[in-house]
PDB file of N, CA, C and O in Angstrom:
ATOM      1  N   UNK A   1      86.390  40.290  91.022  1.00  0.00           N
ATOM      2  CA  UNK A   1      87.495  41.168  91.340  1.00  0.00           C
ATOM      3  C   UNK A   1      86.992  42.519  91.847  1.00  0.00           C
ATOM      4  O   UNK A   1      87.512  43.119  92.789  1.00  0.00           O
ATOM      5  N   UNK A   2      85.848  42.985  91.086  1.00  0.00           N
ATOM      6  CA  UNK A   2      85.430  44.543  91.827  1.00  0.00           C
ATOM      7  C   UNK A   2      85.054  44.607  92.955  1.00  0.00           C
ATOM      8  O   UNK A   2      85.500  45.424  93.760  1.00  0.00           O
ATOM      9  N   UNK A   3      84.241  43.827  93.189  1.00  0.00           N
ATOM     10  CA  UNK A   3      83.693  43.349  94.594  1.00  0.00           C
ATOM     11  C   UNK A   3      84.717  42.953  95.758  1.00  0.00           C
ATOM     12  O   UNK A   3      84.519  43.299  96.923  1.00  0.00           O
ATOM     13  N   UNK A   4      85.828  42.202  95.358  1.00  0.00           N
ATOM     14  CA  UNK A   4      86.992  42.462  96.192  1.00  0.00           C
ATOM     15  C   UNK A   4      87.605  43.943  96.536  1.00  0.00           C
ATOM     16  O   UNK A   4      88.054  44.433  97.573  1.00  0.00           O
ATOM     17  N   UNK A   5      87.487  44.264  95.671  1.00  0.00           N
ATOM     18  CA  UNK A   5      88.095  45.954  95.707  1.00  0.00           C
ATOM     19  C   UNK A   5      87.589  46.221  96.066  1.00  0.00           C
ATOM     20  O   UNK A   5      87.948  46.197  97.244  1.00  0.00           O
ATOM     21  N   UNK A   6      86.048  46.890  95.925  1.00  0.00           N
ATOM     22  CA  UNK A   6      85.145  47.219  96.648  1.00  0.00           C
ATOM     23  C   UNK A   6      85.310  47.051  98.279  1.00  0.00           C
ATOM     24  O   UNK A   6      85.668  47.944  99.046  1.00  0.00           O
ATOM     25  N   UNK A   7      84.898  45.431  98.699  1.00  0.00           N
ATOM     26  CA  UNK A   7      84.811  45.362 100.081  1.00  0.00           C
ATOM     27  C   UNK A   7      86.298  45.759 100.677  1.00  0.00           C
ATOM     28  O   UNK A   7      86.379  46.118 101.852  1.00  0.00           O
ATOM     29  N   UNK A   8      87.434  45.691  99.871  1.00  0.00           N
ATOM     30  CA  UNK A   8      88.673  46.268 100.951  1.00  0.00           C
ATOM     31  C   UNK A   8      88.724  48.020 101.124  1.00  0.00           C
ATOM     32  O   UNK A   8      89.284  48.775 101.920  1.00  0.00           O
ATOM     33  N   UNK A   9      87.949  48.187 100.095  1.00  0.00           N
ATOM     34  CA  UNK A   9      87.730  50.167  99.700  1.00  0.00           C
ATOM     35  C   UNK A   9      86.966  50.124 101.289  1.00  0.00           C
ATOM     36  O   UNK A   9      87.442  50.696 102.269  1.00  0.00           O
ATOM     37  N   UNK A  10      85.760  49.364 101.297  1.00  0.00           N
ATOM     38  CA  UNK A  10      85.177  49.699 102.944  1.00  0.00           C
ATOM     39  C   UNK A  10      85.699  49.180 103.906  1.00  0.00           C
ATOM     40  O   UNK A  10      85.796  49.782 104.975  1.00  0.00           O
ATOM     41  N   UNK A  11      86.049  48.211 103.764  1.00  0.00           N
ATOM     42  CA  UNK A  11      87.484  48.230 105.264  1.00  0.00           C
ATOM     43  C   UNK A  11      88.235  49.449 105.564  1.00  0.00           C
ATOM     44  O   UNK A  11      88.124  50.120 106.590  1.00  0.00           O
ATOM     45  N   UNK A  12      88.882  49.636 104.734  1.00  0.00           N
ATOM     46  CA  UNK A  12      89.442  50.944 104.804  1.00  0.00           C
ATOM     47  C   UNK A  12      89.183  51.653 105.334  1.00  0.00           C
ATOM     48  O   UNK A  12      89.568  51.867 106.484  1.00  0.00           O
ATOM     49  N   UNK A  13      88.302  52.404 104.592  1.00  0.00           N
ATOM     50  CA  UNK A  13      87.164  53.803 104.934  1.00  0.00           C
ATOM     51  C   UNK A  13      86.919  53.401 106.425  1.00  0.00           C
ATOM     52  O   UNK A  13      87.325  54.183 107.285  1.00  0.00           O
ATOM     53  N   UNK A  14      86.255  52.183 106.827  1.00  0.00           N
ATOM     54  CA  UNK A  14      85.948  52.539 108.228  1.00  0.00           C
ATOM     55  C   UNK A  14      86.982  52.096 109.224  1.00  0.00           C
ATOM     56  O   UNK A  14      86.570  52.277 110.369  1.00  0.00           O
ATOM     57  N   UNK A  15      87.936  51.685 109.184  1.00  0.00           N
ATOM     58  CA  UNK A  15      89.381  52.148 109.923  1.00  0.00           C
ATOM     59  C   UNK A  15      89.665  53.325 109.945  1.00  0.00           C
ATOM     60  O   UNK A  15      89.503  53.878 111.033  1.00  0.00           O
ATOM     61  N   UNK A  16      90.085  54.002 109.017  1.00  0.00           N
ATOM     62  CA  UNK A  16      90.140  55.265 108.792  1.00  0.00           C
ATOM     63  C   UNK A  16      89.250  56.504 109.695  1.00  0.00           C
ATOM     64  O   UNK A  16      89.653  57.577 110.143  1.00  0.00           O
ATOM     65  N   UNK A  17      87.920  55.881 109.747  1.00  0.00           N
ATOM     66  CA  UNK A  17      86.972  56.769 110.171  1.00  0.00           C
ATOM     67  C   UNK A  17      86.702  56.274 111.921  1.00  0.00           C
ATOM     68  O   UNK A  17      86.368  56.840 112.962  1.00  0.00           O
ATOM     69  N   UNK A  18      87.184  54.480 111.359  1.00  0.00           N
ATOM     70  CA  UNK A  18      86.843  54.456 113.186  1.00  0.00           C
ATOM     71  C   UNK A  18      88.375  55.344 113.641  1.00  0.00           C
ATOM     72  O   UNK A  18      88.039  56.361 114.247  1.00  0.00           O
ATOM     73  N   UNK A  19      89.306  55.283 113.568  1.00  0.00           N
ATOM     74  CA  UNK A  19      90.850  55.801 113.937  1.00  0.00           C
ATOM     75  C   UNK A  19      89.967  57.358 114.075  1.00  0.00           C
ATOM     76  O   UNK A  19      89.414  57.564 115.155  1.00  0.00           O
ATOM     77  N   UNK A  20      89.907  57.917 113.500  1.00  0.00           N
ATOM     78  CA  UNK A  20      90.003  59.042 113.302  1.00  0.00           C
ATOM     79  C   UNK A  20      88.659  59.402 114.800  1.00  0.00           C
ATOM     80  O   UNK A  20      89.102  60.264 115.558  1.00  0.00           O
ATOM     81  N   UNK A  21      87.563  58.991 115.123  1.00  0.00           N
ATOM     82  CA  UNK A  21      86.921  59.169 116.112  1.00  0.00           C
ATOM     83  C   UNK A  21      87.862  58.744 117.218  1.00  0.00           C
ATOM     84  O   UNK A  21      87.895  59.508 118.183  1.00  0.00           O
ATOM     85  N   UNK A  22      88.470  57.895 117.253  1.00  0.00           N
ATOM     86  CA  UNK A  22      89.408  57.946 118.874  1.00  0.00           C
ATOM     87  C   UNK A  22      90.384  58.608 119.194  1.00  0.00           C
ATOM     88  O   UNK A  22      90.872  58.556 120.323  1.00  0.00           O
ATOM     89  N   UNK A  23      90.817  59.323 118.273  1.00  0.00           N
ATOM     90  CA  UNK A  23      91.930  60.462 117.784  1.00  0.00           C
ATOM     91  C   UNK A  23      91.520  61.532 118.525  1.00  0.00           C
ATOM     92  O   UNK A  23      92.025  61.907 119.583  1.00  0.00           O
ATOM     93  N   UNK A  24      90.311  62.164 117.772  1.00  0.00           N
ATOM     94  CA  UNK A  24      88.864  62.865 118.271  1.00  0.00           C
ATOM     95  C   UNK A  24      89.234  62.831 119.600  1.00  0.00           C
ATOM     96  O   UNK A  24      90.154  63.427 120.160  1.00  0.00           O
ATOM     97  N   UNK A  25      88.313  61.973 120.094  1.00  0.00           N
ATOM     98  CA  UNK A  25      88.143  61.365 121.441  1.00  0.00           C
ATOM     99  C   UNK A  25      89.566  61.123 122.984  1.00  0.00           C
ATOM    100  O   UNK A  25      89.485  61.025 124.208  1.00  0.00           O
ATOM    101  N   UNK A  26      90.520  61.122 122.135  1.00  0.00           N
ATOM    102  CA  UNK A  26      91.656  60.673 122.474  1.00  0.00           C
ATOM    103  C   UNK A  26      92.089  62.197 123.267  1.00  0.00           C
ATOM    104  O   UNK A  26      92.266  62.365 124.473  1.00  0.00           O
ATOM    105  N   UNK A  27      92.187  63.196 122.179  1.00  0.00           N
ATOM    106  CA  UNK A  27      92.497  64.360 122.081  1.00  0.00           C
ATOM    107  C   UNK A  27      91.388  65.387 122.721  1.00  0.00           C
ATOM    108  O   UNK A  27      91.179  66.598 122.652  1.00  0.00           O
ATOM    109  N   UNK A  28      90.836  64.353 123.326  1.00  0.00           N
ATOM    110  CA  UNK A  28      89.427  65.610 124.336  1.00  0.00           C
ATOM    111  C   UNK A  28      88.562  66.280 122.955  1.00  0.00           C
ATOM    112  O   UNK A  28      87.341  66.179 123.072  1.00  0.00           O
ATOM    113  N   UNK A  29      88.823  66.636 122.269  1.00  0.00           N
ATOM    114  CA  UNK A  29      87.778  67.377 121.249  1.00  0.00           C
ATOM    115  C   UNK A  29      86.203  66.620 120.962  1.00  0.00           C
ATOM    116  O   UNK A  29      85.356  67.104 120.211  1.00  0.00           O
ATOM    117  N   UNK A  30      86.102  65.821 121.445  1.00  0.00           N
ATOM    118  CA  UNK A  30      84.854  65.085 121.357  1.00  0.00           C
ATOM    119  C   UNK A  30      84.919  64.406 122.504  1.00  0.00           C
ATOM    120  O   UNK A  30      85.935  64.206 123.168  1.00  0.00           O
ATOM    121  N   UNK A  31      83.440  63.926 122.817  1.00  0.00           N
ATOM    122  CA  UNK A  31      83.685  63.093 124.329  1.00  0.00           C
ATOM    123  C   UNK A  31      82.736  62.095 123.888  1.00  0.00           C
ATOM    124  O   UNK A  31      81.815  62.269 123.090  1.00  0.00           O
ATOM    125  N   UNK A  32      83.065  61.000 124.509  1.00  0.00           N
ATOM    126  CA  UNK A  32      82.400  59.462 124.164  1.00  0.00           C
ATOM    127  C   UNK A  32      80.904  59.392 123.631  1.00  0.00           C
ATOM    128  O   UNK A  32      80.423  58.544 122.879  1.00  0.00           O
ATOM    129  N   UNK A  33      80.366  60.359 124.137  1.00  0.00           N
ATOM    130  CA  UNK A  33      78.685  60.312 124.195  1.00  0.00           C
ATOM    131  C   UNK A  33      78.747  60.952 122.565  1.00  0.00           C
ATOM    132  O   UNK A  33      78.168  60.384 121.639  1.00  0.00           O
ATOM    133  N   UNK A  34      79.270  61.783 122.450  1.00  0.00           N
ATOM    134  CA  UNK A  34      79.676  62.538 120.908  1.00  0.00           C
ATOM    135  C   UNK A  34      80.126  61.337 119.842  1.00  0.00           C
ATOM    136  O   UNK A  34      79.793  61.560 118.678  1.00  0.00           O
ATOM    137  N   UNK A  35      80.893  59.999 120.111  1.00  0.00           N
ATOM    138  CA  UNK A  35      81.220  59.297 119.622  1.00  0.00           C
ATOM    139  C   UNK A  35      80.058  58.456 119.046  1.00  0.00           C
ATOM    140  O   UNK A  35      79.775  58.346 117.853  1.00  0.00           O
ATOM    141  N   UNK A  36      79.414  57.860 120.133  1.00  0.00           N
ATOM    142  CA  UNK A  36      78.357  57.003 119.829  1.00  0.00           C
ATOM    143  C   UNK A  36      77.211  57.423 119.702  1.00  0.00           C
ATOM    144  O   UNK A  36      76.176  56.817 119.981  1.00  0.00           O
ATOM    145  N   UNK A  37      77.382  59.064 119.041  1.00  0.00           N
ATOM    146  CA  UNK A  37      75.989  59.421 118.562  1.00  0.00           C
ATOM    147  C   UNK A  37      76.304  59.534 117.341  1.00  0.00           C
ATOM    148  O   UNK A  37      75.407  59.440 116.503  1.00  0.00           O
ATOM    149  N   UNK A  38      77.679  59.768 116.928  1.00  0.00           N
ATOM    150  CA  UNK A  38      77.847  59.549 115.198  1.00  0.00           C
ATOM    151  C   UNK A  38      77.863  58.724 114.924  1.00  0.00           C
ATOM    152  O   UNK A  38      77.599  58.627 113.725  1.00  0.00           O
ATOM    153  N   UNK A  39      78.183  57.279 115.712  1.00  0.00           N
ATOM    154  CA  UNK A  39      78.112  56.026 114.943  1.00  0.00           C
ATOM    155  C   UNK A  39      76.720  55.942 114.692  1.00  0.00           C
ATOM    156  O   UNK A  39      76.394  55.430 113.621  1.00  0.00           O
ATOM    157  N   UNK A  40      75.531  56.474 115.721  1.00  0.00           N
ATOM    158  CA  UNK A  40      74.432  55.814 115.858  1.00  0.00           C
ATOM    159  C   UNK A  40      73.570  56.475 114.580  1.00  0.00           C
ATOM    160  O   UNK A  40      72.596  56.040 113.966  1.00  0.00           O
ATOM    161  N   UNK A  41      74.464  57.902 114.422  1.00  0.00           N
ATOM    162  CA  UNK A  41      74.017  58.707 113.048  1.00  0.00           C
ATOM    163  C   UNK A  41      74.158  57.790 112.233  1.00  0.00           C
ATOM    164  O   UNK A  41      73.210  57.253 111.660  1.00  0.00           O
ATOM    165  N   UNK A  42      75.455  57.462 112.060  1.00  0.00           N
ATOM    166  CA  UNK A  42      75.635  56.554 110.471  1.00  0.00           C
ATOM    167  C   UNK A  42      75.047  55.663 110.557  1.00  0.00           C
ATOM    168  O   UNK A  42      75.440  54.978 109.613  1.00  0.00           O
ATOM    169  N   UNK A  43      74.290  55.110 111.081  1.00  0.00           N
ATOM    170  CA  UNK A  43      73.319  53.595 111.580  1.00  0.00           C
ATOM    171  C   UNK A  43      72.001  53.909 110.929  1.00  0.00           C
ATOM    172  O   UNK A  43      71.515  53.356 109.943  1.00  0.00           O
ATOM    173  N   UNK A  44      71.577  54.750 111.545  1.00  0.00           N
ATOM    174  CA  UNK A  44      70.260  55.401 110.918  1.00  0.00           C
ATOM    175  C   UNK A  44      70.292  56.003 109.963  1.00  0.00           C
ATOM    176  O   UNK A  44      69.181  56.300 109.524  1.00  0.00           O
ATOM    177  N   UNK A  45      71.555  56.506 109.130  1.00  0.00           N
ATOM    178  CA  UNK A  45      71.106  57.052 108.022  1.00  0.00           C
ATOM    179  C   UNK A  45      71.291  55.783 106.767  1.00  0.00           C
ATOM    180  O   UNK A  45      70.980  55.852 105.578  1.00  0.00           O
ATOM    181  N   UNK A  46      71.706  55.016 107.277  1.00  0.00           N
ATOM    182  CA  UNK A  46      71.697  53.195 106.806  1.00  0.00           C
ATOM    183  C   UNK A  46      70.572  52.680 106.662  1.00  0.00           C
ATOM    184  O   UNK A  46      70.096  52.045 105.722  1.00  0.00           O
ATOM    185  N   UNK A  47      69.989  53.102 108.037  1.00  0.00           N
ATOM    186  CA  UNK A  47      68.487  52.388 108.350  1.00  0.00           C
ATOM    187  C   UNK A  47      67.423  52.820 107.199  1.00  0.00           C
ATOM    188  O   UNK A  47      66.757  52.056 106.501  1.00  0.00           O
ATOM    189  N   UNK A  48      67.434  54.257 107.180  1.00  0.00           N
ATOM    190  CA  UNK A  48      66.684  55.368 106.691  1.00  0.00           C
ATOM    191  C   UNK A  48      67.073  55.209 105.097  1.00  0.00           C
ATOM    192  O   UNK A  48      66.172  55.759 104.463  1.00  0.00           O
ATOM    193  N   UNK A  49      67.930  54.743 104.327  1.00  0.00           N
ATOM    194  CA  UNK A  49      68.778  55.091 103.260  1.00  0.00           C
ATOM    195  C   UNK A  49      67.487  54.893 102.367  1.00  0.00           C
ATOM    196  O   UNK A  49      66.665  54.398 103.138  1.00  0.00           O
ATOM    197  N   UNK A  50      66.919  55.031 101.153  1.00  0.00           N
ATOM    198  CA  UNK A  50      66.109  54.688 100.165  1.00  0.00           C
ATOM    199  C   UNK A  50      66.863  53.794  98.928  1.00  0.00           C
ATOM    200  O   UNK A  50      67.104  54.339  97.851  1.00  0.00           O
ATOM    201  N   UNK A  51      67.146  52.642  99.133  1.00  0.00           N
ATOM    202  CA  UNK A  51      67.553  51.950  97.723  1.00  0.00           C
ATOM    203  C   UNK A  51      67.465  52.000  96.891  1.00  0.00           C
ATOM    204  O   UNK A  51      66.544  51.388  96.350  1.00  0.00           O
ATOM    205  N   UNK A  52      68.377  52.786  96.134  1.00  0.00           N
ATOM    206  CA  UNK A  52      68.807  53.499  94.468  1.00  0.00           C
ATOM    207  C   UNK A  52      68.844  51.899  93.376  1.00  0.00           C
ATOM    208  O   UNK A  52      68.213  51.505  92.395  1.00  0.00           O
ATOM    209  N   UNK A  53      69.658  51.509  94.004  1.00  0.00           N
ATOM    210  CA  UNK A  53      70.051  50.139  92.871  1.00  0.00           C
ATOM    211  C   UNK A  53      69.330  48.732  93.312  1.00  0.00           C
ATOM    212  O   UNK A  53      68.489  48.760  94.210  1.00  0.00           O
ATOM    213  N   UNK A  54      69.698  47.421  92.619  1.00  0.00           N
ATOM    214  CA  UNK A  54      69.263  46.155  93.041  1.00  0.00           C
ATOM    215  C   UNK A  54      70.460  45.612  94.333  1.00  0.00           C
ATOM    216  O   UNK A  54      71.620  45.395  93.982  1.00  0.00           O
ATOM    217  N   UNK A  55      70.183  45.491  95.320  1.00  0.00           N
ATOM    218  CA  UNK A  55      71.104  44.886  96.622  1.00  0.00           C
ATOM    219  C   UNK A  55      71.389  46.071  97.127  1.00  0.00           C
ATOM    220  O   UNK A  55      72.025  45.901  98.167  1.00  0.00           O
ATOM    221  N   UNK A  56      71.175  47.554  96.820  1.00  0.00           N
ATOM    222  CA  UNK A  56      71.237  48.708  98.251  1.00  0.00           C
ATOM    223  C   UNK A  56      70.859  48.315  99.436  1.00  0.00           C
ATOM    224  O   UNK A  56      71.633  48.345 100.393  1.00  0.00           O
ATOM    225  N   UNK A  57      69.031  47.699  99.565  1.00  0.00           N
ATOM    226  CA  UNK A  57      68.762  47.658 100.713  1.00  0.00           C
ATOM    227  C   UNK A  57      69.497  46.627 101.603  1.00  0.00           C
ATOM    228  O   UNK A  57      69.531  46.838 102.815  1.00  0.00           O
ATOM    229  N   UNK A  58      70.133  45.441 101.042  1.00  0.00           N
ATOM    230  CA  UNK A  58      70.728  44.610 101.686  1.00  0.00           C
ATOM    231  C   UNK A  58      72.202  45.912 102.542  1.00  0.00           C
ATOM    232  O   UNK A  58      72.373  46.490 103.616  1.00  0.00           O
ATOM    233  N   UNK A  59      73.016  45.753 101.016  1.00  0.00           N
ATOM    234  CA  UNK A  59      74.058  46.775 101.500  1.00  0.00           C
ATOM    235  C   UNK A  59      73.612  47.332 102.719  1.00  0.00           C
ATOM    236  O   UNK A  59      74.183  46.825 103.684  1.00  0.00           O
ATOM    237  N   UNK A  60      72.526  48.479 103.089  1.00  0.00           N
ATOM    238  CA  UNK A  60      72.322  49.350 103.907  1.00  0.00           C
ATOM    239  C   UNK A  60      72.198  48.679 104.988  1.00  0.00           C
ATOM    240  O   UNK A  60      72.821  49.163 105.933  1.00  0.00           O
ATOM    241  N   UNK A  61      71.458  47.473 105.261  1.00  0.00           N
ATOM    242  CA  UNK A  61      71.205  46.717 106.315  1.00  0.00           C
ATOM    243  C   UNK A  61      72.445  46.444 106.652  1.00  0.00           C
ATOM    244  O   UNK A  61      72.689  46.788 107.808  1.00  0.00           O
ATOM    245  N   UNK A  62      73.068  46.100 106.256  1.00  0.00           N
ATOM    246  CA  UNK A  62      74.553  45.222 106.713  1.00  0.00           C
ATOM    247  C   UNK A  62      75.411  46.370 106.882  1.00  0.00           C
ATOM    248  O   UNK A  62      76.298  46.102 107.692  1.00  0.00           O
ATOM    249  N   UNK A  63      75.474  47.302 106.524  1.00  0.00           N
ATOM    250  CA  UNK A  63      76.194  48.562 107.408  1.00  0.00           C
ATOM    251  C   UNK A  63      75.756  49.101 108.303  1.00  0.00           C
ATOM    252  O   UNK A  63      76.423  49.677 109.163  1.00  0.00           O
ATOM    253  N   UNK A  64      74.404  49.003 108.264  1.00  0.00           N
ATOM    254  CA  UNK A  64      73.586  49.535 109.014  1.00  0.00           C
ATOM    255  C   UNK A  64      73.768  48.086 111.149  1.00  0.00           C
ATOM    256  O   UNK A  64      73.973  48.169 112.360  1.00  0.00           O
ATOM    257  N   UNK A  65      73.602  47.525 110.517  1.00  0.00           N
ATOM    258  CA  UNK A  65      74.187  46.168 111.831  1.00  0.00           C
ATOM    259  C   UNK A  65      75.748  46.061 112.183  1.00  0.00           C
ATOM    260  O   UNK A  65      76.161  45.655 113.269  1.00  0.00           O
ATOM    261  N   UNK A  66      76.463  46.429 111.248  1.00  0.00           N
ATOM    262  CA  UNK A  66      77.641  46.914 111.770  1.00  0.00           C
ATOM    263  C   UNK A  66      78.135  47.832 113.010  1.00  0.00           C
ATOM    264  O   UNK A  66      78.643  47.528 114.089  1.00  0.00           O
ATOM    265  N   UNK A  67      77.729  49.266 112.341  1.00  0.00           N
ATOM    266  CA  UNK A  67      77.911  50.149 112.951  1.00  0.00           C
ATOM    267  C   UNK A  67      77.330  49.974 114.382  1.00  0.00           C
ATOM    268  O   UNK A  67      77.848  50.534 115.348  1.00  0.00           O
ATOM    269  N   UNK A  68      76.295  49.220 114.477  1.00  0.00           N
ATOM    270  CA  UNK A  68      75.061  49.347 115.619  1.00  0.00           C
ATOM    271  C   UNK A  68      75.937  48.522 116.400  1.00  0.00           C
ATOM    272  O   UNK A  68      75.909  48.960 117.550  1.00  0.00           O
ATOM    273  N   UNK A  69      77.008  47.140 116.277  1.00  0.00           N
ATOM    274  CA  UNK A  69      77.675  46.435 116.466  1.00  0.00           C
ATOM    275  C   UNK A  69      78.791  46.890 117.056  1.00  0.00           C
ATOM    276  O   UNK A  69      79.141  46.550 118.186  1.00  0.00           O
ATOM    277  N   UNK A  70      79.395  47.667 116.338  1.00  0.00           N
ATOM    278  CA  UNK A  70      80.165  48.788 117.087  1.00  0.00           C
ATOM    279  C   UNK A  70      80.349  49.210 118.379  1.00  0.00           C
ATOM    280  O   UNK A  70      81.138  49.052 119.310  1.00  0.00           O
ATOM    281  N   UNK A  71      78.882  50.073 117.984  1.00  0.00           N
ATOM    282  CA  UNK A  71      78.609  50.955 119.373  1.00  0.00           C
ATOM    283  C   UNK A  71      78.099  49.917 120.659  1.00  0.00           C
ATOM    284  O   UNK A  71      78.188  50.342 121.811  1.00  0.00           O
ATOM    285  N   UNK A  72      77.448  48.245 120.337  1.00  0.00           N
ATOM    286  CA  UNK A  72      77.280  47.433 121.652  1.00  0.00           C
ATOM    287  C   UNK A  72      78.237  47.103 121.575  1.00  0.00           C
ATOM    288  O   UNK A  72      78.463  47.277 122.773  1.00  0.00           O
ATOM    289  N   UNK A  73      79.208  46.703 121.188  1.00  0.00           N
ATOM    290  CA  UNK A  73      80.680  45.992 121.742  1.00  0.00           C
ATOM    291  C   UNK A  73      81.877  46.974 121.645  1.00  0.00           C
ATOM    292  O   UNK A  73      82.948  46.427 121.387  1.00  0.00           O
ATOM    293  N   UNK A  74      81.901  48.375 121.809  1.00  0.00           N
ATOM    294  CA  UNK A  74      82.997  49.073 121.828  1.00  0.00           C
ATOM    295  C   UNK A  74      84.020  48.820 120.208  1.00  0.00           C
ATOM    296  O   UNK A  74      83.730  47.933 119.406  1.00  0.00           O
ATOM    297  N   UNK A  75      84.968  49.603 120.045  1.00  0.00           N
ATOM    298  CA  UNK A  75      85.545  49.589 119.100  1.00  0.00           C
ATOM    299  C   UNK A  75      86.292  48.380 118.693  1.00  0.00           C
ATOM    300  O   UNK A  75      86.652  47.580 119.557  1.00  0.00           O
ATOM    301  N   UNK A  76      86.629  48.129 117.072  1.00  0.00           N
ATOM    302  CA  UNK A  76      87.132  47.027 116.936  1.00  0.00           C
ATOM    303  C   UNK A  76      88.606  47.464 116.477  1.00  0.00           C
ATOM    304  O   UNK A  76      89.178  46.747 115.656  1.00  0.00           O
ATOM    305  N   UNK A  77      89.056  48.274 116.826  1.00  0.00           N
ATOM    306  CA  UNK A  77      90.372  49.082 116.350  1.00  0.00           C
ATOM    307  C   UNK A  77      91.054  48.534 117.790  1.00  0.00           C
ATOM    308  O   UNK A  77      91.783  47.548 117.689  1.00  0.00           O
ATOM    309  N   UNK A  78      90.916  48.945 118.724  1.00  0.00           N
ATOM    310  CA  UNK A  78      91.656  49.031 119.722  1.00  0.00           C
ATOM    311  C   UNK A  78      90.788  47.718 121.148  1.00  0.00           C
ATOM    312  O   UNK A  78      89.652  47.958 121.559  1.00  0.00           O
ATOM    313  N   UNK A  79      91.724  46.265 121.742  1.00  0.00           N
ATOM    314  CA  UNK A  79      91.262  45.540 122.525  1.00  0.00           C
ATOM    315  C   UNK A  79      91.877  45.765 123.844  1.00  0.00           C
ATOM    316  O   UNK A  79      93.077  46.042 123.839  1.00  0.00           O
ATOM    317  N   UNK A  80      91.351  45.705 124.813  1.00  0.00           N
ATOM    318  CA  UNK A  80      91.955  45.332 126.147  1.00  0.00           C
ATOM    319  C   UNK A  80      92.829  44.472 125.861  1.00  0.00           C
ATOM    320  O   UNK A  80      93.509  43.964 126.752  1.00  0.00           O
TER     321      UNK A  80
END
């Protein structure tokens, strides 16, 4: 059950956060190149993370291929 909660807590969060960059973006206050350098931030600081607990480094990897996923296939919020 936590682990369900858990993984819908990060669905969330990154809807939330992807929405909120095209908002950004949407609204001129950031421009695309600005976009996919914060995703590429949160990628690397994934990459980079130091594993506190047992399964961090997995965790980190797999957010870490996400995000990177992201930024090669454009957003998953919004399709042609």
């Amino acid at each position: 059950m936590m682990t369900t909660v858990s993984n819908a807590a990060g669905h969330a969060a990154l809807a939330i956060c992807e929405s909120l960059l095209l908002a950004l973006s949407d609204r001129k206050l950031i421009d695309e190149a600005e976009v996919l350098g914060i995703l590429q931030d949160a990628a690397a600081a994934h990459r980079n993370a130091i594993p506190l607990a047992r399964g961090d480094a997995v965790t980190h990897e797999a957010a870490a291929l996400l995000l990177e996923a992201i930024v090669a296939g454009g957003n998953s919020v919004r399709h042609p």
